[in-house]
Every structure is written in structure tokens, then in C-alpha cells.
C-alpha positions as CSV (number, residue, x, y, z in Angstrom):
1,X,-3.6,22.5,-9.9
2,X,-2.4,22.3,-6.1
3,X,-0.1,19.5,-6.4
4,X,0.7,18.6,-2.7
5,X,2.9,16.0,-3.5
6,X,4.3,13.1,-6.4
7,X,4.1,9.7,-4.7
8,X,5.5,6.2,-6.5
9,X,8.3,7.8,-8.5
10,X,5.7,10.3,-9.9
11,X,3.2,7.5,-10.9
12,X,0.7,9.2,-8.8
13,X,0.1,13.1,-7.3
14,X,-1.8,14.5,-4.4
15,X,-3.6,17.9,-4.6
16,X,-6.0,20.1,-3.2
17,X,-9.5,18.8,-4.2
18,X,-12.0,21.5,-5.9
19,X,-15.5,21.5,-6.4
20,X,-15.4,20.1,-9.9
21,X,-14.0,16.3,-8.2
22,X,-17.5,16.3,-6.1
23,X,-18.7,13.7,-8.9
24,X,-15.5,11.7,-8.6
25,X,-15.0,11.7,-4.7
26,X,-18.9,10.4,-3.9
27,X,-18.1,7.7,-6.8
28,X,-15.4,6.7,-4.9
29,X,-17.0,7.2,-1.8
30,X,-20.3,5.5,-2.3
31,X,-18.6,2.8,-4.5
32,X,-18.1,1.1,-0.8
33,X,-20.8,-0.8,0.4
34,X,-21.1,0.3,4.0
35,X,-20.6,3.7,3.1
36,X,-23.6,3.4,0.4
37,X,-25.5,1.5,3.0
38,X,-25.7,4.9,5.0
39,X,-26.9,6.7,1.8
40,X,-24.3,8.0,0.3
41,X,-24.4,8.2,-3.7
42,X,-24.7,10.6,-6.7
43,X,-28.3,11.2,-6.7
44,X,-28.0,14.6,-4.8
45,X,-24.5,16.6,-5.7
46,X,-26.0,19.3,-3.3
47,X,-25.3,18.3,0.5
48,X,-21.5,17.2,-0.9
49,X,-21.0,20.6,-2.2
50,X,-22.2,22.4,1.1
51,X,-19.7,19.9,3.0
52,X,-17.3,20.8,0.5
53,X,-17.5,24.5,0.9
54,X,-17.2,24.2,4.5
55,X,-13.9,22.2,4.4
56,X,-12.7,24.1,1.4
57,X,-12.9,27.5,3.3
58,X,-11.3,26.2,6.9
59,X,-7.7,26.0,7.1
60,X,-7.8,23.7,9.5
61,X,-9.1,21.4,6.9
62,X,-7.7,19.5,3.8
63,X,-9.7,17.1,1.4
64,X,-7.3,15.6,-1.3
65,X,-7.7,13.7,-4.4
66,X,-5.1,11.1,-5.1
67,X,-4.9,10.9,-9.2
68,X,-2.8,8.6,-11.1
69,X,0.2,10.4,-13.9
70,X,-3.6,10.9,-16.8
71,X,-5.1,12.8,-14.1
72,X,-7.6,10.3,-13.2
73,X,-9.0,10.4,-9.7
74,X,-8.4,7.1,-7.7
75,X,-8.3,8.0,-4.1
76,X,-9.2,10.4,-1.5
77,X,-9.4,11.6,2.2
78,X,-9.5,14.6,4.7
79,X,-7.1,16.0,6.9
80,X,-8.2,17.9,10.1
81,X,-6.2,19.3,12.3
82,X,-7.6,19.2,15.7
83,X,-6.1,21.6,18.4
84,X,-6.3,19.4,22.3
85,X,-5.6,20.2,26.0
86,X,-4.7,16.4,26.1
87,X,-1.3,15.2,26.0
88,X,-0.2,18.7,27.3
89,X,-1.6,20.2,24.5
90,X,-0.7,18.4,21.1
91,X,-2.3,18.6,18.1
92,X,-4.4,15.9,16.8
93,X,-4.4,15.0,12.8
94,X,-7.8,13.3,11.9
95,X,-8.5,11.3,8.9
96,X,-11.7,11.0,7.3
97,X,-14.0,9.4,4.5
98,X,-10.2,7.7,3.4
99,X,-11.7,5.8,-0.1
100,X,-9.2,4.0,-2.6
101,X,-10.5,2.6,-5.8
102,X,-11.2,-1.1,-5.7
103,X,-9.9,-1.6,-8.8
104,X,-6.1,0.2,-7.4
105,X,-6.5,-1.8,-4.3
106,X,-3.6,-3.7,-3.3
107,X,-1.4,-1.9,-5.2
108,X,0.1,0.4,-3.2
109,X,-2.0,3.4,-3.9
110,X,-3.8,3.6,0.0
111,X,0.3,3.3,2.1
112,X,0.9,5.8,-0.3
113,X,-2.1,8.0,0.4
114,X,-2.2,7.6,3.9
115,X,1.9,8.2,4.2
116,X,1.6,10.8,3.0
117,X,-1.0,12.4,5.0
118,X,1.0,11.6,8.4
119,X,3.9,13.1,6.9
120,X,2.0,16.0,6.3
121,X,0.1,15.9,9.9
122,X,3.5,16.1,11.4
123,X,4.9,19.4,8.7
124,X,1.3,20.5,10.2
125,X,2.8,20.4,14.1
126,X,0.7,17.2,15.0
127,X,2.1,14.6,17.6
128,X,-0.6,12.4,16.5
129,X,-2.7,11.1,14.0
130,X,-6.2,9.4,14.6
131,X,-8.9,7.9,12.6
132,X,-11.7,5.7,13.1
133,X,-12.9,2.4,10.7
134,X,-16.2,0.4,10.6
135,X,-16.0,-2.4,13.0
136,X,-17.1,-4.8,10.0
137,X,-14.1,-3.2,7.6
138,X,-11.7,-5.7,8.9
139,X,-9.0,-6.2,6.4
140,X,-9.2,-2.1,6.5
141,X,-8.3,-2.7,10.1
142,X,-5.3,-4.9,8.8
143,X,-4.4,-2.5,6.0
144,X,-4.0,0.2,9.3
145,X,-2.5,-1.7,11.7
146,X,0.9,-2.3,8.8
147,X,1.1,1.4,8.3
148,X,1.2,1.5,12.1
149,X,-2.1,2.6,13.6
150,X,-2.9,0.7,16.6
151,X,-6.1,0.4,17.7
152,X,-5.6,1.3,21.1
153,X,-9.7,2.7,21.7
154,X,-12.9,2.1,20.8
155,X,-15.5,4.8,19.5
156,X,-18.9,5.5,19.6
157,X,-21.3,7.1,17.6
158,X,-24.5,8.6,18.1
159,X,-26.6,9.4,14.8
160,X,-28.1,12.8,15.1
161,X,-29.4,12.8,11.6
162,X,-33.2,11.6,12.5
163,X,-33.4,15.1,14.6
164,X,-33.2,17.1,11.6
């Protein structure tokens, strides 16, 4: 099963995701409205398994599901591991598409998640770790800044998906 880790006294595990938890990740993915708002959803399995298969296949690379002790799936992200010149050369840790059930939020179960995932950035040699939230998630931004993030820059974008 690729049990990374037990979190909350064994109450919840985090493992390696596999193909079959597509369904479950893009429910918990597109169950958030900005994230639906860009199209995400289970109409189309297809471009979430390609992604999947990419990430899957790169080392460099780890997408998680975080399931509760009956094995049901209540939270996920990705880890990426980002080699840099900056900083004399540290490696980055980058989190991605970080979703928690709402029905688990408040409860613990995204500290947990995203603890976890530093502590496995640094065991991965990263002297950082980096992520980027919706300027309209703001109580995402608060949820961050008490685990310790800072938002120290702003990002931009630039949508490449209407060349395709």
C-alpha cells in the first residue's frame, strides 16, 4: 500500500497515490469552488490520468493521498522537488493542488498533511519549501501563515492553455 507515514496517533496514514484514487483526488479536487471554476471535475478521468503518469514515473515527484484508519481518502497534495542555483544551490520543495475534505476541515487533518510533507522536504535535502494559494483563498492564507509559511512574494501566472 505505500504507507509513507501514520499521523494523529494512527487515526490517519499517508501513502503513495495510484491510479485507482484518480476518482477520489479530482472529487476532492474539484469539490473546491475555485478549483472547479477553472474546470476541473469528473467528467473526463483521461487528462488526470496522463498527469498522473507523468508524476507517478518522476522521482522527483510525489502525489499523496491522506486516508483516514477505514481507508477512506480525505486529503491530498504533491510534492516536487525542485533542484536551484539560488540560495547557493538549495533545493526547493513545492507543494501543489493541497485539497482537504470540507467535511475534515478544521480538524486537524490539513497541519497534519502539510507537516508532514515539510518534514519529508527536508529527509528529501530541501532548505525550503514553497507553495502558491489563490489570492481570494484567504482563510487558506491564514491556515498557512500558522503552520509557518510567510508570504514573503507574489506570483504570477500566465495561462497557456488557449494556445493549445
Amino acid at each position: 500500500m505505500d504507507v509513507l507515514a501514520t499521523l494523529a496517533d494512527g487515526a490517519l496514514t499517508v501513502r503513495r497515490a495510484r491510479a485507482e484514487d484518480l476518482p477520489a483526488l479530482v472529487a476532492l479536487i474539484a469539490e473546491d469552488p475555485v478549483s472547479a471554476g477553472r474546470g476541473d471535475g469528473l467528467d473526463d478521468l483521461a487528462p488526470y490520468a496522463a498527469a498522473f503518469a507523468e508524476i507517478d514515473a518522476d522521482p522527483a515527484h510525489l502525489l499523496v493521498c491522506l486516508d483516514e484508519a477505514d481507508g477512506t481518502t480525505v486529503g491530498t497534495l504533491q510534492l516536487s522537488v525542485l533542484p536551484n542555483l539560488g540560495r547557493r544551490g538549495t533545493r526547493r520543495a513545492q507543494l501543489e493542488a493541497v485539497h482537504v475534505s470540507g467535511a475534515r476541515r478544521g480538524h486537524g487533518y490539513g497541519a497534519a498533511l502539510v507537516g508532514w510533507a515539510v518534514e519529508e522536504a527536508a529527509r528529501r535535502g530541501c532548505g525550503l519549501v514553497q507553495l502558491t494559494s489563490d489570492a481570494s483563498r484567504t482563510g487558506a492564507h491564514r491556515f498557512y501563515e500558522r503552520l509557518g509559511f510567510v508570504a514573503s512574494h507574489h506570483g504570477f501566472k500566465r495561462d497557456l492553455t488557449s494556445r493549445r
